[in-house]
TIFIBA-338639 format. One line per field, with one value per atom (N, C-alpha, C, O): chain; residue number from 1; x negated, y negated, z negated; atom name. Coordinates in nm, 4 decimals. Layout:
# residues N
unit c(A|...);
pos c(NUM|...);
x c(X|...);
y c(Y|...);
z c(Z|...);
site c(CA|...);
***
This chain:
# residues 139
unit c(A|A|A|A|A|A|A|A|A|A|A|A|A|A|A|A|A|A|A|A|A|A|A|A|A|A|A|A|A|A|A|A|A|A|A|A|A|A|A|A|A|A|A|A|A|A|A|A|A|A|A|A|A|A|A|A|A|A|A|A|A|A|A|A|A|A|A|A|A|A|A|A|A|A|A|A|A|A|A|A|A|A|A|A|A|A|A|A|A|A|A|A|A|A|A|A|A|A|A|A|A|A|A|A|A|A|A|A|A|A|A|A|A|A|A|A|A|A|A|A|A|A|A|A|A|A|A|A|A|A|A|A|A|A|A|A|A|A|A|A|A|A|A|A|A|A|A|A|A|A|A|A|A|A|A|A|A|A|A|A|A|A|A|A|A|A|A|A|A|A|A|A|A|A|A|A|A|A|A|A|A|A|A|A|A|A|A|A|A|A|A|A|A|A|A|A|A|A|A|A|A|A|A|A|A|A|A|A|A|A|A|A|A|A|A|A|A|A|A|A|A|A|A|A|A|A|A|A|A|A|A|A|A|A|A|A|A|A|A|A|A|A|A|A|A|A|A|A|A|A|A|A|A|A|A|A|A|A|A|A|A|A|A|A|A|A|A|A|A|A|A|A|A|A|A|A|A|A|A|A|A|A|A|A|A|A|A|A|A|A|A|A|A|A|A|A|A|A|A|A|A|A|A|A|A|A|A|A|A|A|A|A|A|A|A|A|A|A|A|A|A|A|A|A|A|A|A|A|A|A|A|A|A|A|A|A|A|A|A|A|A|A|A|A|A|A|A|A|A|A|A|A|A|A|A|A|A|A|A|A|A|A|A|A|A|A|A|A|A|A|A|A|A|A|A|A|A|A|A|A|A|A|A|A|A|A|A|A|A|A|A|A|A|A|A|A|A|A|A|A|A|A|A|A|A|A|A|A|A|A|A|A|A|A|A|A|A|A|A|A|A|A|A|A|A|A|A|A|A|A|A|A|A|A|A|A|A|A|A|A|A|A|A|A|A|A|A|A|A|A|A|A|A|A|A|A|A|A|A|A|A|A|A|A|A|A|A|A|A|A|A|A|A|A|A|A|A|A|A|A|A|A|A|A|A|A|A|A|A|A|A|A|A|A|A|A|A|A|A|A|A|A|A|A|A|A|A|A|A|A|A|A|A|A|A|A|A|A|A|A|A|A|A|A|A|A|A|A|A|A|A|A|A|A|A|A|A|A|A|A|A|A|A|A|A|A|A|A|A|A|A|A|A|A|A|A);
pos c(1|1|1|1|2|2|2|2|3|3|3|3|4|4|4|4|5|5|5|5|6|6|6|6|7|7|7|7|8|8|8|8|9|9|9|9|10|10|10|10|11|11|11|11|12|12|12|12|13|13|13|13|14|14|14|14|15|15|15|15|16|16|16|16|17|17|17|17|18|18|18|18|19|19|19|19|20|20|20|20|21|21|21|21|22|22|22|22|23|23|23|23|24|24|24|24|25|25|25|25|26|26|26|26|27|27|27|27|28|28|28|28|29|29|29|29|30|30|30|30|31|31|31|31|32|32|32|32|33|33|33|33|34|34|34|34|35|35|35|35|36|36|36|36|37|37|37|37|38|38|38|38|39|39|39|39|40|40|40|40|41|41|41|41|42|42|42|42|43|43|43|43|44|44|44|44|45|45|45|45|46|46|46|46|47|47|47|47|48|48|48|48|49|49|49|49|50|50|50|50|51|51|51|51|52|52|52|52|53|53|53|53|54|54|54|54|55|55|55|55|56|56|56|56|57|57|57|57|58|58|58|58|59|59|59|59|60|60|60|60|61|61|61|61|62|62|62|62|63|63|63|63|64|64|64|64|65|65|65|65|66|66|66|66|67|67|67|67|68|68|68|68|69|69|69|69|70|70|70|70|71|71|71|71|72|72|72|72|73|73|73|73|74|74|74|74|75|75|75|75|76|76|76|76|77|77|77|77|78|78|78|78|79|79|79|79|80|80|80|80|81|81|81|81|82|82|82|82|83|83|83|83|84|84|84|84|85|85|85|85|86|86|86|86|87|87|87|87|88|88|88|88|89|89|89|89|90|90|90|90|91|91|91|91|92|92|92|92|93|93|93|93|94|94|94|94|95|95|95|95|96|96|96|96|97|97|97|97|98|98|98|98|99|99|99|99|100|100|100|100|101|101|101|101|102|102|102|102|103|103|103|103|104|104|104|104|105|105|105|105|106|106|106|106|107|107|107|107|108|108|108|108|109|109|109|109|110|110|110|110|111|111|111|111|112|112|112|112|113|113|113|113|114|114|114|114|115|115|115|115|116|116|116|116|117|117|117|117|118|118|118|118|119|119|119|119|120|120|120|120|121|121|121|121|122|122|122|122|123|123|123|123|124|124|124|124|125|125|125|125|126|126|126|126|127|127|127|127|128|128|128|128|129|129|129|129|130|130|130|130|131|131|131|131|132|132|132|132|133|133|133|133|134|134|134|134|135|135|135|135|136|136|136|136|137|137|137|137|138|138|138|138|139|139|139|139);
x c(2.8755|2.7958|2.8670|2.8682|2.9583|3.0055|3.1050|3.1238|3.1777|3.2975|3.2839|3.3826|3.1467|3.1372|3.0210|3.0440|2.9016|2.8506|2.6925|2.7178|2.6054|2.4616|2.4322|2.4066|2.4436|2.3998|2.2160|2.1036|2.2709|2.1422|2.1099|2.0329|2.1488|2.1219|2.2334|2.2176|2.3466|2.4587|2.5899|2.6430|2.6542|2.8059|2.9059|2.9168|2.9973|3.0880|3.1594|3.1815|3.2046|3.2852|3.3775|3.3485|3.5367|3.6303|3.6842|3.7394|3.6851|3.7277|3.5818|3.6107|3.5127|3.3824|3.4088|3.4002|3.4531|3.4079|3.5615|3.5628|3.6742|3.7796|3.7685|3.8051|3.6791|3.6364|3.5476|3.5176|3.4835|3.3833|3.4725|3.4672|3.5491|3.6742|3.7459|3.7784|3.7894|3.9143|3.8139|3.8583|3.6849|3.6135|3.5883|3.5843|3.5814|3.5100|3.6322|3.6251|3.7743|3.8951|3.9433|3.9932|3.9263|3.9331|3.8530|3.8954|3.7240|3.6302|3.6676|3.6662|3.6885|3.7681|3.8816|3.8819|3.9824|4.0902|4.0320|4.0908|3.9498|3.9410|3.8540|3.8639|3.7768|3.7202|3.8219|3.8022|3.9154|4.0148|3.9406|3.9323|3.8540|3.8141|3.9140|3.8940|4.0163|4.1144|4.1071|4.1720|3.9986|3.9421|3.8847|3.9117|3.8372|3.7536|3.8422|3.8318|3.9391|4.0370|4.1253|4.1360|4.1715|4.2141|4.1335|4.1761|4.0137|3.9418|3.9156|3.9036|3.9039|3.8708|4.0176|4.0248|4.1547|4.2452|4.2729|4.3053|4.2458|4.2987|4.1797|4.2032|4.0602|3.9902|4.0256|4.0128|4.0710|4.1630|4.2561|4.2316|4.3542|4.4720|4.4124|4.4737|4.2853|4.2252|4.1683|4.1695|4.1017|4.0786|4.1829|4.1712|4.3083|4.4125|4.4967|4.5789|4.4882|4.5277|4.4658|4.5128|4.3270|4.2275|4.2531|4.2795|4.2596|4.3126|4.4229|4.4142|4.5787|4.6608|4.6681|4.7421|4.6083|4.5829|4.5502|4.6021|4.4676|4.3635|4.4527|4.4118|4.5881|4.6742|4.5934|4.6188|4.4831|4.4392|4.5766|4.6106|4.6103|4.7165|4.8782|4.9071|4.9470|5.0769|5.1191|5.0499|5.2753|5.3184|5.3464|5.3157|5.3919|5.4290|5.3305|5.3510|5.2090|5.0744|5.0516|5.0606|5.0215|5.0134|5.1048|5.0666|5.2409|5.3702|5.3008|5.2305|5.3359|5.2876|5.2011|5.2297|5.0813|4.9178|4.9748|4.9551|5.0403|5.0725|5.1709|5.1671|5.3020|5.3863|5.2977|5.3028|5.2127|5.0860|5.0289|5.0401|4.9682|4.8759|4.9335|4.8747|5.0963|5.1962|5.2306|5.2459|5.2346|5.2723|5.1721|5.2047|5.0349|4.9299|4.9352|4.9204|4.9556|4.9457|5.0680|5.0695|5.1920|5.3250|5.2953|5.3722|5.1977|5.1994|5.0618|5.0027|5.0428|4.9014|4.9655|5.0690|4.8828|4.9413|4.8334|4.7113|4.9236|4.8626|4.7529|4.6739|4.6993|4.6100|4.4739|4.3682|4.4669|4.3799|4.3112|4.2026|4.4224|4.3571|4.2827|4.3282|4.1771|4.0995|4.1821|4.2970|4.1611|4.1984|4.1939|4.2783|4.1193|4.1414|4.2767|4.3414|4.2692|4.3836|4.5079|4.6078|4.4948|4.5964|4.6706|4.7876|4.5917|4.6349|4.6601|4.7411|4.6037|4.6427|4.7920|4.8865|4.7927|4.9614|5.0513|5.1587|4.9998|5.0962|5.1573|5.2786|5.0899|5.1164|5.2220|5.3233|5.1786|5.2645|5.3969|5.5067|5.3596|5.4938|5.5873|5.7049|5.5530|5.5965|5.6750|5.7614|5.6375|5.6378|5.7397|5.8445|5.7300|5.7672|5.9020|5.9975|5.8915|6.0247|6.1162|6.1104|6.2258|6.3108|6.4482|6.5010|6.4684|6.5207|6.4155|6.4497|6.2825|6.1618|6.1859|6.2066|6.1742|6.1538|6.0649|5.9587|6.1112|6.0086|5.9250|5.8517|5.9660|5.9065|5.7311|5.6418|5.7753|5.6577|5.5842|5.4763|5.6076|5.5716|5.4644|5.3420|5.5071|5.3915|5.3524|5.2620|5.3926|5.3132|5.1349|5.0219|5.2045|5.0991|4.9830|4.8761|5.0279|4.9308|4.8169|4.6958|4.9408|4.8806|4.7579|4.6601|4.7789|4.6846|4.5567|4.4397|4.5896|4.5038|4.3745|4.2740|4.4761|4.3240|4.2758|4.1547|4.3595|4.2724|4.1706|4.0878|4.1773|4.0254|3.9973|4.0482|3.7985|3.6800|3.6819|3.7477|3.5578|3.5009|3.4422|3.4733|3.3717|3.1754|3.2703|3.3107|3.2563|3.3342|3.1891|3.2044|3.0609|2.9912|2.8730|2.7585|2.9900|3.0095|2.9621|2.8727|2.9787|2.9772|2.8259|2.7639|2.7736|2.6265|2.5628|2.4991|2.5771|2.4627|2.4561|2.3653|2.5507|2.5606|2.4986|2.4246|2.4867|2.4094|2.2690|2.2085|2.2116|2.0827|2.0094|1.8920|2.1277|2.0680|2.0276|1.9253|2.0834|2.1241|2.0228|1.9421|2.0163|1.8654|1.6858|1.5842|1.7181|1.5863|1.5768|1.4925|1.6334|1.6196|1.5805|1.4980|1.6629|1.6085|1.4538|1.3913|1.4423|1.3156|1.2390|1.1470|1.2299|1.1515|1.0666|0.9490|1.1765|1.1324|1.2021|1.3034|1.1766|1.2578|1.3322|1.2737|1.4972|1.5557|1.5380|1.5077|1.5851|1.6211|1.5929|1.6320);
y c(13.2430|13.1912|13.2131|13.1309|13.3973|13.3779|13.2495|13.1960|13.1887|13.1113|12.9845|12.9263|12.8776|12.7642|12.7962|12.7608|12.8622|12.8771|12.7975|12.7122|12.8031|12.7311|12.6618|12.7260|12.5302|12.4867|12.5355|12.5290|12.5836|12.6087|12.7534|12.8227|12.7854|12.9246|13.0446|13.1302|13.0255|13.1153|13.0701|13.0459|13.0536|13.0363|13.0831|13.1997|12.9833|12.9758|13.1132|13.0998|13.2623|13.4002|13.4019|13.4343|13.3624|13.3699|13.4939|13.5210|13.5805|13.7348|13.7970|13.8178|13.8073|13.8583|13.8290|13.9145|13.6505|13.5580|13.6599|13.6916|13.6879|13.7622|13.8793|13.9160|13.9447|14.1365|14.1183|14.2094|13.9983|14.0246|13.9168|13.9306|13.8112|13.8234|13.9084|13.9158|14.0134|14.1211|14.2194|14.2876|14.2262|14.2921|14.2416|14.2915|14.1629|14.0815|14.0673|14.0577|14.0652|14.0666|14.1895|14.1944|14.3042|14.4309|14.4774|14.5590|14.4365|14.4492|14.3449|14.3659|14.2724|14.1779|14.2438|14.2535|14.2903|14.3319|14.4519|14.4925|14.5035|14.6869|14.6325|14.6860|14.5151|14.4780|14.3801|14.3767|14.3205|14.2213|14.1186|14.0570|14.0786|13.9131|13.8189|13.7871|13.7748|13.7210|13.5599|13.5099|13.5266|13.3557|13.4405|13.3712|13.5246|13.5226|13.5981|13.5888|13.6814|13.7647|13.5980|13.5847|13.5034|13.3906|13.3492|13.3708|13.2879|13.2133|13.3408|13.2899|13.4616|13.5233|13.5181|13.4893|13.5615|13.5471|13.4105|13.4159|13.3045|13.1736|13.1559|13.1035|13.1891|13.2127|13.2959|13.2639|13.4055|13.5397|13.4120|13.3672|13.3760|13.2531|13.1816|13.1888|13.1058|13.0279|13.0488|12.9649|13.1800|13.2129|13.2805|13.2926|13.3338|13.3813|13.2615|13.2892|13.1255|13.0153|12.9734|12.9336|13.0168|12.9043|13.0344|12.9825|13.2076|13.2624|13.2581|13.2861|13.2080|13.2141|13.0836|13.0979|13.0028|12.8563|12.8979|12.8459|12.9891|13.0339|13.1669|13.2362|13.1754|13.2820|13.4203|13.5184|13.4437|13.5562|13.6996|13.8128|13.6013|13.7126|13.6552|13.6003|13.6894|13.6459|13.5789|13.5566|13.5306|13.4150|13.5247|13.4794|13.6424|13.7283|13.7351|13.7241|13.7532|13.8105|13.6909|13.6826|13.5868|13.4561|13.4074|13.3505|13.4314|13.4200|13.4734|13.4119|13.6704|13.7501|13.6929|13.6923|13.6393|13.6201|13.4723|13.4617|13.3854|13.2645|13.2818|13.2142|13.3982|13.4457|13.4774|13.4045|13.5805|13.6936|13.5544|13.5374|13.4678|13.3638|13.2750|13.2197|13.2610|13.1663|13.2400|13.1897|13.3968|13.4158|13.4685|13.5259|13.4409|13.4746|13.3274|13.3191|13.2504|13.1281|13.0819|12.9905|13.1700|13.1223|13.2395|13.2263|13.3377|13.4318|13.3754|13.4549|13.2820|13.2435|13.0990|13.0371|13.0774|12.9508|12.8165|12.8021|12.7463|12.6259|12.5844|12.5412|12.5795|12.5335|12.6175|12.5559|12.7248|12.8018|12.7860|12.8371|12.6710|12.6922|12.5466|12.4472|12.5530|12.4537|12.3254|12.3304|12.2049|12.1284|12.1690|12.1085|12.2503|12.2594|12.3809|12.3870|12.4582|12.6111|12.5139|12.5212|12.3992|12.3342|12.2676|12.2836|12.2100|12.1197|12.2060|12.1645|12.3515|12.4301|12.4730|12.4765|12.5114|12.5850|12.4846|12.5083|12.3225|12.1870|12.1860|12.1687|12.2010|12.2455|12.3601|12.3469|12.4849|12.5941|12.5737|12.5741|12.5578|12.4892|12.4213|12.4571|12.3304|12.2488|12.3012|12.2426|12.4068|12.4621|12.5926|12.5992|12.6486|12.7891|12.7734|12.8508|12.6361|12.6270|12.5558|12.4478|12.6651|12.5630|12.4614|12.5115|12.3790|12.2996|12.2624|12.2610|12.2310|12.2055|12.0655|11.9503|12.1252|11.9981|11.8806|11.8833|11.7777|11.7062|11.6494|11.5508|11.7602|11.7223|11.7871|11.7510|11.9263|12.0283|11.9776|11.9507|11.9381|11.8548|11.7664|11.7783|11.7148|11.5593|11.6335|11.5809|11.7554|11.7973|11.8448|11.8092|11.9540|11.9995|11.8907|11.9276|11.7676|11.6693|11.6024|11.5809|11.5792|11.4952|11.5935|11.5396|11.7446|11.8227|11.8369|11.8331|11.8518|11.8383|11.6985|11.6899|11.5860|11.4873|11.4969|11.4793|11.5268|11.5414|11.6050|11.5616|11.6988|11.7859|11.7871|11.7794|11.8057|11.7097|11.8557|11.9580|11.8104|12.0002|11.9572|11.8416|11.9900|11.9840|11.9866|12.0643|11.8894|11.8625|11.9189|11.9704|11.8827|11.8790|12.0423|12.0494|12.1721|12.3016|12.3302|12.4137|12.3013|12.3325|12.2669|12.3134|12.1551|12.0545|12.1813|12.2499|12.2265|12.3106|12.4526|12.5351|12.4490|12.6037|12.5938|12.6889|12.4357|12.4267|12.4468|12.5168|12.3954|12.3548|12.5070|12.5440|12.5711|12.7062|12.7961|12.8634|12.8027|12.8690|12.8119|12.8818|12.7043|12.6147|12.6467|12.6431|12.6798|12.7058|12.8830|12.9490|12.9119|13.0543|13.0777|13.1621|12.9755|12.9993|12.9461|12.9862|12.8424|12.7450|12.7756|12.6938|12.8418|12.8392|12.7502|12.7608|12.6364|12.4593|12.4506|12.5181|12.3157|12.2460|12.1154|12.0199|12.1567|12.0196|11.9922|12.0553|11.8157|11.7261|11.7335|11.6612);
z c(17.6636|17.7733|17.9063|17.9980|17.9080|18.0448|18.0424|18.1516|17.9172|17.9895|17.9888|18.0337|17.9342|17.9896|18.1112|18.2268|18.0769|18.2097|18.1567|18.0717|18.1746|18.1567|18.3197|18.4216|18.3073|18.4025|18.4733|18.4235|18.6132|18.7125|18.6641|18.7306|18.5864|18.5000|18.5426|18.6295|18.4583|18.4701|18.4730|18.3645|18.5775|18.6115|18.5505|18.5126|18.5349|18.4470|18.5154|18.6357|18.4483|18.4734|18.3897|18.2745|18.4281|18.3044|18.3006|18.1939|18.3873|18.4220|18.2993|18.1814|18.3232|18.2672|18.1106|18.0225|18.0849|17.9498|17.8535|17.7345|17.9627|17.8909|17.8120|17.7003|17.9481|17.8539|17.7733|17.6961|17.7698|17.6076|17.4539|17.3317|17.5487|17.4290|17.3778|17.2593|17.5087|17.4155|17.3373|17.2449|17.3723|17.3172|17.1294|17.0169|17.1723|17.0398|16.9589|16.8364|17.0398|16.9125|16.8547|16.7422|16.9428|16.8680|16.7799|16.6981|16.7782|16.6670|16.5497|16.4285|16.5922|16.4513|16.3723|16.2496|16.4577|16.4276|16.3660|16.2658|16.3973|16.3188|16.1503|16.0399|16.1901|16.0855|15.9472|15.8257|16.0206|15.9189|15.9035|15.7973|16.0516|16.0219|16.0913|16.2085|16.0267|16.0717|16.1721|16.2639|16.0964|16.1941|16.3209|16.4190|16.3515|16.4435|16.5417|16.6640|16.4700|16.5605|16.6297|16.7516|16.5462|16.5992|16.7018|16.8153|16.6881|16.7844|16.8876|16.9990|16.8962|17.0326|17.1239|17.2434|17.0151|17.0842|17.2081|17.3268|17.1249|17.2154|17.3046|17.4135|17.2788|17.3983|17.5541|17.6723|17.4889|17.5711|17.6536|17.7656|17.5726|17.6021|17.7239|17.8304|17.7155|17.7900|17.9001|17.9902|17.9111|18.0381|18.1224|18.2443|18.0374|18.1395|18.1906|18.2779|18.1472|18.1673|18.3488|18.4554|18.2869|18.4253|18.5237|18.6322|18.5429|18.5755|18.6589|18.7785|18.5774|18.6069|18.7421|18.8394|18.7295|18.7841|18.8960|18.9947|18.9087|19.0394|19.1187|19.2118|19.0469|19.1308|19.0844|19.1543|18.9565|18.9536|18.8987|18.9333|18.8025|18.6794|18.7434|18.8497|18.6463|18.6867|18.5821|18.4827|18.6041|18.5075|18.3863|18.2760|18.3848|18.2775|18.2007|18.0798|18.2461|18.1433|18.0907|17.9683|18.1579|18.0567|17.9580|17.8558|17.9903|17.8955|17.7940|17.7139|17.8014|17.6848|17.5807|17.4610|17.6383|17.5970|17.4818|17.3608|17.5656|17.4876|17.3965|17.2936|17.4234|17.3049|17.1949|17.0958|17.1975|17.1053|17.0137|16.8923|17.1098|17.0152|16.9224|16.8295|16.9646|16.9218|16.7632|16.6518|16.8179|16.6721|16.5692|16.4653|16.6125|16.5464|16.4365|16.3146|16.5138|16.4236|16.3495|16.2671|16.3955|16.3407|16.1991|16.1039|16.1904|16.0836|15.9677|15.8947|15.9707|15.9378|15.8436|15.8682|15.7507|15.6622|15.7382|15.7321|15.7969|15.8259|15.7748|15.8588|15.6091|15.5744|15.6337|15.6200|15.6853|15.6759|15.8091|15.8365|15.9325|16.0603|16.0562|15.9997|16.1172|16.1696|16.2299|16.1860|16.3212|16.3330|16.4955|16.5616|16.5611|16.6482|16.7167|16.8213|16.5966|16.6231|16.5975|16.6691|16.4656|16.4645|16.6113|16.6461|16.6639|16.8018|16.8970|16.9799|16.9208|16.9934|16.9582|17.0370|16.7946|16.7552|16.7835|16.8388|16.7345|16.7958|16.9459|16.9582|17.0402|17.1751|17.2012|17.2698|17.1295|17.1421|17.1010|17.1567|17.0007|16.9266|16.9967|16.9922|17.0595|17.1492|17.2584|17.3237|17.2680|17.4345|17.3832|17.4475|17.3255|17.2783|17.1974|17.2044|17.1031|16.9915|17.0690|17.1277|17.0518|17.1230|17.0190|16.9197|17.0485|16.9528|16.8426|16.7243|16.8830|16.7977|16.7153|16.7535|16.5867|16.4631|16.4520|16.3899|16.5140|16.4809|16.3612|16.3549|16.2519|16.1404|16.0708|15.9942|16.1810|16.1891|16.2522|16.1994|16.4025|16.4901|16.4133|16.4176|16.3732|16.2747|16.1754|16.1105|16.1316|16.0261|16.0677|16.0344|16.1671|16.2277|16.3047|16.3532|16.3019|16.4054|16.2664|16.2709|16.1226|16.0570|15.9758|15.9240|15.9733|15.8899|16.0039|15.9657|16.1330|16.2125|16.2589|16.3295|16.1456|16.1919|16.0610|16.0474|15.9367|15.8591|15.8079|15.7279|15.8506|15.8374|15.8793|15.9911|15.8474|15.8839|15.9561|15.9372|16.0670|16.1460|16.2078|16.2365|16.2447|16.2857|16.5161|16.6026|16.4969|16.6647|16.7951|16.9059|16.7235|16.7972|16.8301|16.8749|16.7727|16.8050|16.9260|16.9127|17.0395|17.1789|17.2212|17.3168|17.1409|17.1539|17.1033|17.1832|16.9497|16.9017|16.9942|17.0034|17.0400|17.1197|17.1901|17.2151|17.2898|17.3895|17.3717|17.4529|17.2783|17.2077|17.1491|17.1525|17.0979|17.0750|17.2153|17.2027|17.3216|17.4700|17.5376|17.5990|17.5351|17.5852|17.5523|17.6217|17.4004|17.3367|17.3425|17.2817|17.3889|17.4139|17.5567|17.5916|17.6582|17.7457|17.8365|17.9347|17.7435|17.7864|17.6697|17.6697|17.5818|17.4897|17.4132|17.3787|17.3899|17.2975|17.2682|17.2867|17.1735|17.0648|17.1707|17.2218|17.1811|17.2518|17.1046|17.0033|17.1540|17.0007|16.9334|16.8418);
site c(N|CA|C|O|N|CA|C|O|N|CA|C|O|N|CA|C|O|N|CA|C|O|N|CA|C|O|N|CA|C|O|N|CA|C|O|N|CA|C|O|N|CA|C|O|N|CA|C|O|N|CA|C|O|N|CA|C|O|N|CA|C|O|N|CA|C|O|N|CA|C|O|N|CA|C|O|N|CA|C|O|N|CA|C|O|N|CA|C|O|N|CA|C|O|N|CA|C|O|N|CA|C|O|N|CA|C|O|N|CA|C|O|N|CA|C|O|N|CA|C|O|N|CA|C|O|N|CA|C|O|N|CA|C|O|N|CA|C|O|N|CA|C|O|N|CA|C|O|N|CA|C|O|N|CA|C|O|N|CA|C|O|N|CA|C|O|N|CA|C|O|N|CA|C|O|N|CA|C|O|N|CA|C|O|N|CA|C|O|N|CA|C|O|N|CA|C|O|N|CA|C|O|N|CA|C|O|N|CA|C|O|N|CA|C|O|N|CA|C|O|N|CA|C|O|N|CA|C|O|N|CA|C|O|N|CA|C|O|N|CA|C|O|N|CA|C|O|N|CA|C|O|N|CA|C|O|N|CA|C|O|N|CA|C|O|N|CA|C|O|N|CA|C|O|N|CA|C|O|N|CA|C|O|N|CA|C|O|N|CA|C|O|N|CA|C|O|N|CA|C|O|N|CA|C|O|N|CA|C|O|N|CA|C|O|N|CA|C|O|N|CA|C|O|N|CA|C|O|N|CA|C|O|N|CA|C|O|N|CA|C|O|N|CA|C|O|N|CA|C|O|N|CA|C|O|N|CA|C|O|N|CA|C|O|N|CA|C|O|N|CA|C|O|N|CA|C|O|N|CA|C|O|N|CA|C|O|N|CA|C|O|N|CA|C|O|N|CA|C|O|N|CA|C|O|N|CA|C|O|N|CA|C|O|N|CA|C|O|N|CA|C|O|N|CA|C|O|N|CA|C|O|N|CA|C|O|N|CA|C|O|N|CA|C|O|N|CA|C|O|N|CA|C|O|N|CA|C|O|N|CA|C|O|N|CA|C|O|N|CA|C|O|N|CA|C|O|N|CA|C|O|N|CA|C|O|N|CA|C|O|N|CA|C|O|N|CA|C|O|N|CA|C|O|N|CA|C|O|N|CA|C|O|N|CA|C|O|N|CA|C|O|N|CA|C|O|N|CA|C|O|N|CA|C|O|N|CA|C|O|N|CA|C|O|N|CA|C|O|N|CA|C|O|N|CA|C|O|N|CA|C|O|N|CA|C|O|N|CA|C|O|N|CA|C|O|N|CA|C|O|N|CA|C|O|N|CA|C|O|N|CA|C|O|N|CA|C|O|N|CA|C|O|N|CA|C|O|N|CA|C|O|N|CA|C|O|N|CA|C|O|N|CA|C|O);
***
């Protein structure tokens, strides 16, 4: 909630939305839930991004943060990431490999449209965040 923000409600805090990411990835990590240690990491990634944008962090800590996530997913078997970690590692990849293959390149794009995934994640979140706070049934 701190890092998209509830409209009229609660403002988007990416400093705030970070410490309950690094929070939430060390508890993964002590636990060995490996998807969720992924998705808090590139979250981490994302707000030191909008961060870095805003002159908060420096170019080093974002390097680090995007090295860390690069090889979270370079240690992980492709089949196992979503379509969205996929398009994120496609990017990295991109950015990070140097003399990059364009064969991985299309690998990583073509496993990424093929699997199906519920896109509309961020709608039910809304819908759940809504009915908690208004106490009704949206939709």
């Amino acid at each position: 909630m701190c890092y998209y923000g509830i409209c009229d409600y609660l403002n988007s805090n990416k400093e705030k939305a970070m410490f309950y990411f690094k929070r939430a990835y060390k508890l993964a990590k002590e636990k060995g839930y490996i998807y969720l240690r992924r998705i808090n990491y590139l979250y981490i990634y994302k707000c030191r991004k909008y961060l870095y944008k805003n002159q908060k962090i420096s170019l080093i800590k974002l390097n680090k943060t995007k090295e860390k996530l690069f090889r979270i997913y370079e240690n992980e078997n492709e089949d196992n990431l979503n379509s969205i970690e996929l398009y994120n590692y496609y990017k990295l990849y991109k950015t990070c490999v140097t003399g990059n293959t364009q064969s991985k390149l299309t690998n990583l794009l073509k496993k990424g449209k093929n699997i199906k995934i519920y896109y509309s994640f961020i709608d039910y979140i809304y819908i759940q965040k809504c009915k908690k706070i208004f106490g009704k049934r949206i939709l």
